[in-house]
BADREN-93512 format. One record per residue: residue number from 0; x, y, z of N, C-alpha, C in turn; residue in one letter. Coordinates in Angstrom, 2 decimals, decimal comma. Each point is the difference from the previous one (the first is absolute). Example, Ala and Ser with C-alpha at 12.3 -4.5 7.8 and 13.67 -1.06 7.14 Angstrom:
<recs>
{pos: 0 | n.px: 13,19 | n.py: -5,69 | n.pz: 7,80 | ca.px: -0,89 | ca.py: 1,19 | ca.pz: 0,00 | c.px: 0,90 | c.py: 1,20 | c.pz: 0,00 | code: A} .
{pos: 1 | n.px: -0,35 | n.py: 1,05 | n.pz: -0,72 | ca.px: 0,82 | ca.py: 1,19 | ca.pz: 0,06 | c.px: -0,77 | c.py: 1,09 | c.pz: 0,73 | code: S} .
</recs>
This chain:
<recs>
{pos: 0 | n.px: -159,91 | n.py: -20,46 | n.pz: 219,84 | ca.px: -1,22 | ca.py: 0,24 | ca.pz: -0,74 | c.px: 0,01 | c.py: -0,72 | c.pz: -1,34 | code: X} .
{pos: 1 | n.px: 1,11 | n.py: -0,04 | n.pz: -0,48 | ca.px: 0,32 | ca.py: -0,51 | ca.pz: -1,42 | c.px: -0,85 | c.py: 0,82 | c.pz: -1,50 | code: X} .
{pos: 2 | n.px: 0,66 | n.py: -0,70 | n.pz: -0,86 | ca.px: -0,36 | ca.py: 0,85 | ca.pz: -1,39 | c.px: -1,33 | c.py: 0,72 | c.pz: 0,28 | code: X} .
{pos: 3 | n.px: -1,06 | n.py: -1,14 | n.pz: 0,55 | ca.px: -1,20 | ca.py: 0,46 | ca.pz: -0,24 | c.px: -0,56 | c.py: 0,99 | c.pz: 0,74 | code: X} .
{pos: 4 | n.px: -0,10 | n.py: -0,42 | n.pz: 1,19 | ca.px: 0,27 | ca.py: 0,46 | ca.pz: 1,36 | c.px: 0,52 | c.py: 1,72 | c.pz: -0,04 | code: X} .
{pos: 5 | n.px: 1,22 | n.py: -0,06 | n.pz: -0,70 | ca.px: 0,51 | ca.py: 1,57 | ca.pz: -0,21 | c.px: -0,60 | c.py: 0,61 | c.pz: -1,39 | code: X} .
{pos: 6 | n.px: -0,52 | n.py: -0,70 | n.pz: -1,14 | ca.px: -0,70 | ca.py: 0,58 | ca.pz: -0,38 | c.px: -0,92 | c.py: 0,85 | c.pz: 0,53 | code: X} .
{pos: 7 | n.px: -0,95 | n.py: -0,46 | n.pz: 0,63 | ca.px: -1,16 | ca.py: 0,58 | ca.pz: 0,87 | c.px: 0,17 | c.py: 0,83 | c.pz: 0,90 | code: X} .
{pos: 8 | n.px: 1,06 | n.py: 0,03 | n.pz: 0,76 | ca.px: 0,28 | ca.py: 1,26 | ca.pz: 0,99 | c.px: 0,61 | c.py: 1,24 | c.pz: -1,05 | code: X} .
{pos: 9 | n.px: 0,77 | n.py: -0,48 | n.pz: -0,86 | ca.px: -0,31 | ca.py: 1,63 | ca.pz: -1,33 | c.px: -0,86 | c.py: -0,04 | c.pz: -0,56 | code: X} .
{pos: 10 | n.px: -1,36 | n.py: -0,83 | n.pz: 0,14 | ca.px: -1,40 | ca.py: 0,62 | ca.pz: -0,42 | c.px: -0,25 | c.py: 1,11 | c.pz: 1,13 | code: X} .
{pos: 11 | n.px: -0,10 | n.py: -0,90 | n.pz: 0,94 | ca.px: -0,25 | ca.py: 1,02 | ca.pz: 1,43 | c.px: 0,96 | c.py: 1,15 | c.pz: -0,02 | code: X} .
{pos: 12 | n.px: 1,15 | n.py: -0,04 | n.pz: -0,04 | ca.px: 0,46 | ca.py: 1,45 | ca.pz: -0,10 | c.px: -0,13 | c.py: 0,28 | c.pz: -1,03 | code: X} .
{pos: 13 | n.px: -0,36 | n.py: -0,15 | n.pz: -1,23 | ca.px: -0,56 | ca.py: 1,23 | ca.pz: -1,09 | c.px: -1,42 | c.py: 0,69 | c.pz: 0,39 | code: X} .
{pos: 14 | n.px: -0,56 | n.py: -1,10 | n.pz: 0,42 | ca.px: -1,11 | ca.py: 0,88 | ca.pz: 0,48 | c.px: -0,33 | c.py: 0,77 | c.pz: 1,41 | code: X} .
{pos: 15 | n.px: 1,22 | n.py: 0,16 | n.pz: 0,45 | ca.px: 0,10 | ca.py: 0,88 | ca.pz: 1,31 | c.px: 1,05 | c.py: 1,32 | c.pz: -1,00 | code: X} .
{pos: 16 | n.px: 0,19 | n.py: -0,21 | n.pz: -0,83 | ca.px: 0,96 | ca.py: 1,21 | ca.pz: -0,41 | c.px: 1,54 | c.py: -0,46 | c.pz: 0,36 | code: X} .
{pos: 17 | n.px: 0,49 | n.py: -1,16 | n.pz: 0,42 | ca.px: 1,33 | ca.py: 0,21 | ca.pz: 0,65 | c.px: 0,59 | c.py: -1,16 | c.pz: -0,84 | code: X} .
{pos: 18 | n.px: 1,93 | n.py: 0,80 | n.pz: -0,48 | ca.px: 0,50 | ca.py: -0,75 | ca.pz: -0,44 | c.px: 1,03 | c.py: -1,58 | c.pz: 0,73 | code: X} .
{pos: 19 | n.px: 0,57 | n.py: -0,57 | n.pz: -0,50 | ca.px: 0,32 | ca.py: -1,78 | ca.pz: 0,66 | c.px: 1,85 | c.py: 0,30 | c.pz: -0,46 | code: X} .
{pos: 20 | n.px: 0,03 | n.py: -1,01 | n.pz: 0,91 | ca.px: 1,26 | ca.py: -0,21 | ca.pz: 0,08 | c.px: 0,68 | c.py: -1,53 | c.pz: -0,18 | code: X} .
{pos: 21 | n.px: 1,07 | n.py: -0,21 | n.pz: -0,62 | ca.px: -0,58 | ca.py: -1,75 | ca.pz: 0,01 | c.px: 1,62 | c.py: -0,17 | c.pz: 0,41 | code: X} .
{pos: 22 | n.px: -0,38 | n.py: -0,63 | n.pz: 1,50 | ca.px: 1,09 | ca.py: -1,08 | ca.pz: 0,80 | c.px: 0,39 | c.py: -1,13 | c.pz: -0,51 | code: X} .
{pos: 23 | n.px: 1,33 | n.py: -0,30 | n.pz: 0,72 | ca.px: 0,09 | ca.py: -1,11 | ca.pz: -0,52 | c.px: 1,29 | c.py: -1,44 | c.pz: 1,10 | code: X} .
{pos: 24 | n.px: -0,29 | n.py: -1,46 | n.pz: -0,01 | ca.px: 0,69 | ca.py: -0,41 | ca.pz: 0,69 | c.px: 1,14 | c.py: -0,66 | c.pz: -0,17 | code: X} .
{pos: 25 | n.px: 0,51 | n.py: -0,28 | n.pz: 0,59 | ca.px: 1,15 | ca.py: -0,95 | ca.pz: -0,79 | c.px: -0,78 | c.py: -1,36 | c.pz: -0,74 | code: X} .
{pos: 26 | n.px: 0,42 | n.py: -0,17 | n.pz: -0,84 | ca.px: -0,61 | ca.py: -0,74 | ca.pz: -0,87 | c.px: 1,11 | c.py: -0,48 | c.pz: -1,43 | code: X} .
{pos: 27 | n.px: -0,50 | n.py: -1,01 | n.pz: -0,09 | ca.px: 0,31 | ca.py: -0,91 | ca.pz: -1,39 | c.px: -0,11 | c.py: 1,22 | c.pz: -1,71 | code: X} .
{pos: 28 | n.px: 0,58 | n.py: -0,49 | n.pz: -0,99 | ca.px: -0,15 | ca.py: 0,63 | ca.pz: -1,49 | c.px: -1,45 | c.py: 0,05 | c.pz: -0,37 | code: X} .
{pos: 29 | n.px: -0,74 | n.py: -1,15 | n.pz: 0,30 | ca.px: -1,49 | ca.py: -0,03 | ca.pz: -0,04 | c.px: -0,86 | c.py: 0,65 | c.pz: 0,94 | code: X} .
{pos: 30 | n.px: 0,40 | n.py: 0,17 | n.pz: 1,13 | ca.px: -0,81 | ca.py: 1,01 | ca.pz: 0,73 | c.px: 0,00 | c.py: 1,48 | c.pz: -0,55 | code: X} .
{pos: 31 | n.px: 1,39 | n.py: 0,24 | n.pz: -0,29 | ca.px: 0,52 | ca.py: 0,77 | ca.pz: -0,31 | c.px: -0,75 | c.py: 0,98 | c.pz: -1,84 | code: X} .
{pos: 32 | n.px: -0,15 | n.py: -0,72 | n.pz: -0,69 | ca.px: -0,38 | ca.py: -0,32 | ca.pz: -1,06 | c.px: -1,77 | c.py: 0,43 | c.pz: 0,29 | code: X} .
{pos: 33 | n.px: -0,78 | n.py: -1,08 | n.pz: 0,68 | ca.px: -1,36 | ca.py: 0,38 | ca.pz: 0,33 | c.px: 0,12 | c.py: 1,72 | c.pz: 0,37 | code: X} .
{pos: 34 | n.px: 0,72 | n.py: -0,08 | n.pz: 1,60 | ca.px: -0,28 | ca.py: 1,98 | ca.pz: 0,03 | c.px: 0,47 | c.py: 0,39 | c.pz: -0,61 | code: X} .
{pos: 35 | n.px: 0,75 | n.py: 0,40 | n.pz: -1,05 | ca.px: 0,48 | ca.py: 0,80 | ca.pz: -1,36 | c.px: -1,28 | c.py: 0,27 | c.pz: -0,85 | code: X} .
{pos: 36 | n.px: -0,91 | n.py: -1,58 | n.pz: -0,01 | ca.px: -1,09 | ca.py: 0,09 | ca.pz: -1,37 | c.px: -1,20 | c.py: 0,96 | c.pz: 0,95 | code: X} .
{pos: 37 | n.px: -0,16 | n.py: -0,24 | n.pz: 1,33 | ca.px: -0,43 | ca.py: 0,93 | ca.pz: 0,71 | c.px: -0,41 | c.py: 1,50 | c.pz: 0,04 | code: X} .
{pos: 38 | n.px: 1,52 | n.py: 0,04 | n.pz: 0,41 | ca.px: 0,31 | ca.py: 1,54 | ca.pz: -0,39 | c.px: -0,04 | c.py: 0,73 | c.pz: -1,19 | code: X} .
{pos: 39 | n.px: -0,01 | n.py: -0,60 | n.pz: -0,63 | ca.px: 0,56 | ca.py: 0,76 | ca.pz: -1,80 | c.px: -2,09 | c.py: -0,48 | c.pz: -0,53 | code: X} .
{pos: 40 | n.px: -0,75 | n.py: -0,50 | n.pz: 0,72 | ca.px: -1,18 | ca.py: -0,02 | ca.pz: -0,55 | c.px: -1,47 | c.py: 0,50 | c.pz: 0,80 | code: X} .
{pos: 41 | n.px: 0,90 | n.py: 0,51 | n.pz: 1,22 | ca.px: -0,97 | ca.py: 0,94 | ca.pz: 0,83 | c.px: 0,05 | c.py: 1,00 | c.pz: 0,35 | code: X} .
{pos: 42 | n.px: -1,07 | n.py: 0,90 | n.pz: -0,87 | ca.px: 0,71 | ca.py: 1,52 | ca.pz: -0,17 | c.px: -0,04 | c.py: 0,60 | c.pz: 1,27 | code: X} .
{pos: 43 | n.px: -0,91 | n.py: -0,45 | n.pz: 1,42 | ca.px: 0,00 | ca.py: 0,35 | ca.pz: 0,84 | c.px: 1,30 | c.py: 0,33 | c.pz: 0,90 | code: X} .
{pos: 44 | n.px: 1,27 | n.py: -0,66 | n.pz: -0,66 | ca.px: 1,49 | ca.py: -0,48 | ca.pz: 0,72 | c.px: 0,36 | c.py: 1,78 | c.pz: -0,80 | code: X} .
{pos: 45 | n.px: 0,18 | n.py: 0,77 | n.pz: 0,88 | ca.px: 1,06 | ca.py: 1,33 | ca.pz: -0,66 | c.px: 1,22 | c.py: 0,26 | c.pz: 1,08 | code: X} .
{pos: 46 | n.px: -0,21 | n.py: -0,62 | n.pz: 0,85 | ca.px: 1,05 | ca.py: 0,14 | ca.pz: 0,55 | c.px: 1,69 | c.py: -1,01 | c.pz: -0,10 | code: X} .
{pos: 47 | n.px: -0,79 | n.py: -0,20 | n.pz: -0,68 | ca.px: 1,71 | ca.py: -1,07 | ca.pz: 0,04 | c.px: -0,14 | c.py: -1,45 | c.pz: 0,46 | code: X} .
{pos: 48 | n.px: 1,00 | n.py: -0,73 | n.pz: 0,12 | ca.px: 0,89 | ca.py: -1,19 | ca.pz: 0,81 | c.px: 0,60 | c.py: -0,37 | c.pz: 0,28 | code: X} .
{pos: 49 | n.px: 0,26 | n.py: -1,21 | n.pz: 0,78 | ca.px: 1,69 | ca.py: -0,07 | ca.pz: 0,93 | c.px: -0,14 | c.py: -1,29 | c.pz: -0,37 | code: X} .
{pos: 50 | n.px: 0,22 | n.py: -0,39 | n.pz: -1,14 | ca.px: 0,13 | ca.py: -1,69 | ca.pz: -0,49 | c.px: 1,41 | c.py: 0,27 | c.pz: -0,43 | code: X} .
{pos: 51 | n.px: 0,86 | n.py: -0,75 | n.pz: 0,58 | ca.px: 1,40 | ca.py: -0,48 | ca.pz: 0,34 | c.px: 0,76 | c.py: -0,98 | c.pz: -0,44 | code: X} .
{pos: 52 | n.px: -1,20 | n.py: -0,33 | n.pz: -0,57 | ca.px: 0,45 | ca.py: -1,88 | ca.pz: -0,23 | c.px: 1,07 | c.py: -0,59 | c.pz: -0,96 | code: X} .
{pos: 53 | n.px: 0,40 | n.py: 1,43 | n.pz: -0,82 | ca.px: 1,03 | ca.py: 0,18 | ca.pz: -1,16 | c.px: 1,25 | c.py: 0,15 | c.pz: 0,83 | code: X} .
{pos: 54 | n.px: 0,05 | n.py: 0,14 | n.pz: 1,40 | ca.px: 1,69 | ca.py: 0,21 | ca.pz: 0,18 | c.px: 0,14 | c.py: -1,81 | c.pz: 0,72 | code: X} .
{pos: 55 | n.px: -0,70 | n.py: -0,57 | n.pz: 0,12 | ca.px: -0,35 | ca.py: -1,13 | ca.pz: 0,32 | c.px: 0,51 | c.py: -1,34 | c.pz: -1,00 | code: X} .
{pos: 56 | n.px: 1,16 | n.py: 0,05 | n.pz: -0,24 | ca.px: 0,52 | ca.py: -0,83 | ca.pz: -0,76 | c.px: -0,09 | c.py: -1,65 | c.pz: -0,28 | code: X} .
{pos: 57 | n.px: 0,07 | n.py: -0,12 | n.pz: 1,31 | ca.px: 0,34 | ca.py: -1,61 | ca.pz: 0,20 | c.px: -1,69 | c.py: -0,58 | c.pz: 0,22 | code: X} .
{pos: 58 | n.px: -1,02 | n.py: 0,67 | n.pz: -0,10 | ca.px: -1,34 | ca.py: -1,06 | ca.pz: 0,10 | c.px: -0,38 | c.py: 0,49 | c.pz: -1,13 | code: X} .
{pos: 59 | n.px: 0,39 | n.py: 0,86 | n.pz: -1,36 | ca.px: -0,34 | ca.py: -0,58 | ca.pz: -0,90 | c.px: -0,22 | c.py: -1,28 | c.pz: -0,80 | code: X} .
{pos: 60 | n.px: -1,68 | n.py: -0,44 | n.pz: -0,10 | ca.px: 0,10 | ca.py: -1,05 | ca.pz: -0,57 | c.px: -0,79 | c.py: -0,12 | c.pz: -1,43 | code: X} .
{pos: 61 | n.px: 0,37 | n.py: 1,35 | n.pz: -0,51 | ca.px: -0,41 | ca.py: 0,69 | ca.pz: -1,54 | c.px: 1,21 | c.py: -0,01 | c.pz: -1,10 | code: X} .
{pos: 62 | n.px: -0,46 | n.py: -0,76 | n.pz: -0,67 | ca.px: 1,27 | ca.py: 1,08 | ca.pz: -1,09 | c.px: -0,58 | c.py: 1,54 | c.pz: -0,71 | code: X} .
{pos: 63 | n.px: -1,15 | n.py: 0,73 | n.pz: 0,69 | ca.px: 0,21 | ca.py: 1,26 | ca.pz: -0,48 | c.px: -1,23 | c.py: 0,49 | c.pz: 0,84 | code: X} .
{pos: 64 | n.px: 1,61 | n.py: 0,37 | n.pz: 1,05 | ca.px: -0,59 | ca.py: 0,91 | ca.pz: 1,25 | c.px: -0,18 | c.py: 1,20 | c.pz: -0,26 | code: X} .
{pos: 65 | n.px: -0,86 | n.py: 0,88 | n.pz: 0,73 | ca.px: -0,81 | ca.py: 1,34 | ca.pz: -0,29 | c.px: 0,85 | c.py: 0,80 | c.pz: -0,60 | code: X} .
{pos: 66 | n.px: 0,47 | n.py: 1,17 | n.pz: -0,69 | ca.px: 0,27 | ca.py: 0,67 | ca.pz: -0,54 | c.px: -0,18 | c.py: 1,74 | c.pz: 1,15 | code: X} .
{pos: 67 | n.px: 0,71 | n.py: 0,36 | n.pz: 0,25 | ca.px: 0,21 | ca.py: 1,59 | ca.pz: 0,07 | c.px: 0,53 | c.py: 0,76 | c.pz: -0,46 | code: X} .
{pos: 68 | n.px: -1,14 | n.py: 1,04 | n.pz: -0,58 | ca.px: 0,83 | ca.py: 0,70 | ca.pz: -1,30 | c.px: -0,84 | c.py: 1,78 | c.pz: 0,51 | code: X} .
{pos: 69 | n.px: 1,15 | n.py: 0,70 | n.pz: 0,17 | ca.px: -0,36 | ca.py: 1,06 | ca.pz: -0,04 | c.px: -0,94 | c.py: 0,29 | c.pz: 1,33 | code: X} .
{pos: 70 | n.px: 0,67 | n.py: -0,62 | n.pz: 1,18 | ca.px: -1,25 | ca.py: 0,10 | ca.pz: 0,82 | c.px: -1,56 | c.py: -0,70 | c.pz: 0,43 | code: X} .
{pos: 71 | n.px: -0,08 | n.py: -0,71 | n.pz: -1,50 | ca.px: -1,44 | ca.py: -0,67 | ca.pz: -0,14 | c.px: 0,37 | c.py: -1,35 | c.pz: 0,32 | code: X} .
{pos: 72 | n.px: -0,54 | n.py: -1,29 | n.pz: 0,26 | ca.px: -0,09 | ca.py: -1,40 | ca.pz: -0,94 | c.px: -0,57 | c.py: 0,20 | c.pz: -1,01 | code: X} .
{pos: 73 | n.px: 0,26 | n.py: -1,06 | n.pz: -1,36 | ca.px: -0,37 | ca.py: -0,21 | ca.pz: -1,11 | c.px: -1,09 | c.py: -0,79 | c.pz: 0,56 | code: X} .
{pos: 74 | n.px: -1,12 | n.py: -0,18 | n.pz: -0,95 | ca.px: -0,96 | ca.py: -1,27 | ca.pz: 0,01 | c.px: 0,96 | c.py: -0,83 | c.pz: -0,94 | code: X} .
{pos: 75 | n.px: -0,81 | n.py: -1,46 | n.pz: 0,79 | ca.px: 0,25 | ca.py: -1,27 | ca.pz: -0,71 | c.px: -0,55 | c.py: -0,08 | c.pz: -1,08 | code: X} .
{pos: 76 | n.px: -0,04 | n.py: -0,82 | n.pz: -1,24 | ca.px: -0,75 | ca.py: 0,28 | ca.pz: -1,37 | c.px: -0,38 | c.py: -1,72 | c.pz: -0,29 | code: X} .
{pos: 77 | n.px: 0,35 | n.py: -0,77 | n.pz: 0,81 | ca.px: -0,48 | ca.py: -1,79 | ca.pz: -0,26 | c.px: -1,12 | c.py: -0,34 | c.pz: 0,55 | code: X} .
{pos: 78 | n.px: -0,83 | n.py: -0,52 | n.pz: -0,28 | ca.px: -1,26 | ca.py: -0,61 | ca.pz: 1,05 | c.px: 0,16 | c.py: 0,14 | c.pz: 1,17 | code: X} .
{pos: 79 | n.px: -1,11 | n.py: 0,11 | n.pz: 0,58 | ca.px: 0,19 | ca.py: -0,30 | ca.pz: 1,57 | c.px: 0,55 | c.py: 1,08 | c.pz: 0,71 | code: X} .
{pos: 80 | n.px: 1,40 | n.py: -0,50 | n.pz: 1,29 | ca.px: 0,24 | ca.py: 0,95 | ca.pz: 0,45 | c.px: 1,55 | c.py: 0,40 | c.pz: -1,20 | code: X} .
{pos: 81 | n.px: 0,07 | n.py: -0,44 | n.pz: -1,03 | ca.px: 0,78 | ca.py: 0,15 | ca.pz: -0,88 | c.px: 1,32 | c.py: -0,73 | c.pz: 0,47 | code: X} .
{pos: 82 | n.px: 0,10 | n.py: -0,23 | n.pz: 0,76 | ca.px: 1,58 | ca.py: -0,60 | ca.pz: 0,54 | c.px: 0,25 | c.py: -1,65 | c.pz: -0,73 | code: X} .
{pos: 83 | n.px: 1,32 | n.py: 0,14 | n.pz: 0,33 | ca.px: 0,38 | ca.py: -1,59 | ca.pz: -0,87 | c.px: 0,79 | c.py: -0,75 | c.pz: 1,21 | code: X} .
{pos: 84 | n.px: -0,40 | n.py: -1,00 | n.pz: 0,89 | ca.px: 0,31 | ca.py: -0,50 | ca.pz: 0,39 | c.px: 1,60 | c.py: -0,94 | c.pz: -0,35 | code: X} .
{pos: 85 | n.px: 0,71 | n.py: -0,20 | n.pz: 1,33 | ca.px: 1,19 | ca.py: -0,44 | ca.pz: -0,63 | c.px: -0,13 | c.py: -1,59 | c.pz: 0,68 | code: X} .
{pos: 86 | n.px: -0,22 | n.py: -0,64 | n.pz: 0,04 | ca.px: 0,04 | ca.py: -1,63 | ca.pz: 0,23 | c.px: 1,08 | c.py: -0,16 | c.pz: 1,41 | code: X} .
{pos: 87 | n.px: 0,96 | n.py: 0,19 | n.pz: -1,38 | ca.px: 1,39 | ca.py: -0,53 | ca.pz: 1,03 | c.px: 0,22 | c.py: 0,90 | c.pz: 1,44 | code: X} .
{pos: 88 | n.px: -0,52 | n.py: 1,36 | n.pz: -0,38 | ca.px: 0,23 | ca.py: 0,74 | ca.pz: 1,49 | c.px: -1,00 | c.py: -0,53 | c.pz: 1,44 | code: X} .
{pos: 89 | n.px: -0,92 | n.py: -0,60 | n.pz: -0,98 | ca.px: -1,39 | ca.py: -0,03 | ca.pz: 1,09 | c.px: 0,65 | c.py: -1,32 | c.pz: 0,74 | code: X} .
{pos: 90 | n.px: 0,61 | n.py: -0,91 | n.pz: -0,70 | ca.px: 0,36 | ca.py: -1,49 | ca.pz: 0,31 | c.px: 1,04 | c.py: -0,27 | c.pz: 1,17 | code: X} .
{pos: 91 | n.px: 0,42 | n.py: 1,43 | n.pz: -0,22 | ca.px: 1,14 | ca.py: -0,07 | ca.pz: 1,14 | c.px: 0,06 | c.py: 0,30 | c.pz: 1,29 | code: X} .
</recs>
């Protein structure tokens, strides 16, 4: 469905009354990164997520992969999807 796409189905479930859940696939720091800004900005999401992508070591290609703290992700705080791309990881 993507960002937008799942925006709109938690329009649709706010206005059915029902709360969202936000999945997630194997995926890259930047995928990873997008559903984080997702989740943490659609209040419709109360149930949680299964974004994984932090035990996922070796396809980091961030120097500042998501943060879990206390249960939550942190939001990113840089433009965009806040992430900082690493050059040399992508090159390889």
């Amino acid at each position: 469905a993507g960002l937008l796409g799942s925006k709109r189905i938690a329009a649709i479930a706010r206005g059915a009354g029902l709360r969202c859940y936000l999945g997630c696939r194997m995926q890259l720091s930047v995928g990873a990164a997008a559903s984080i800004h997702l989740g943490i900005s659609t209040p419709e999401i109360t149930y949680g997520c299964e974004e994984f992508c932090h035990f996922l070591t070796e396809d980091v290609i961030v120097d500042n992969p998501p943060v879990l703290e206390e249960g939550a992700f942190k939001p990113y705080t840089g433009p965009g999807l806040g992430i900082d791309l690493n050059k040399q990881k992508i090159l390889r």
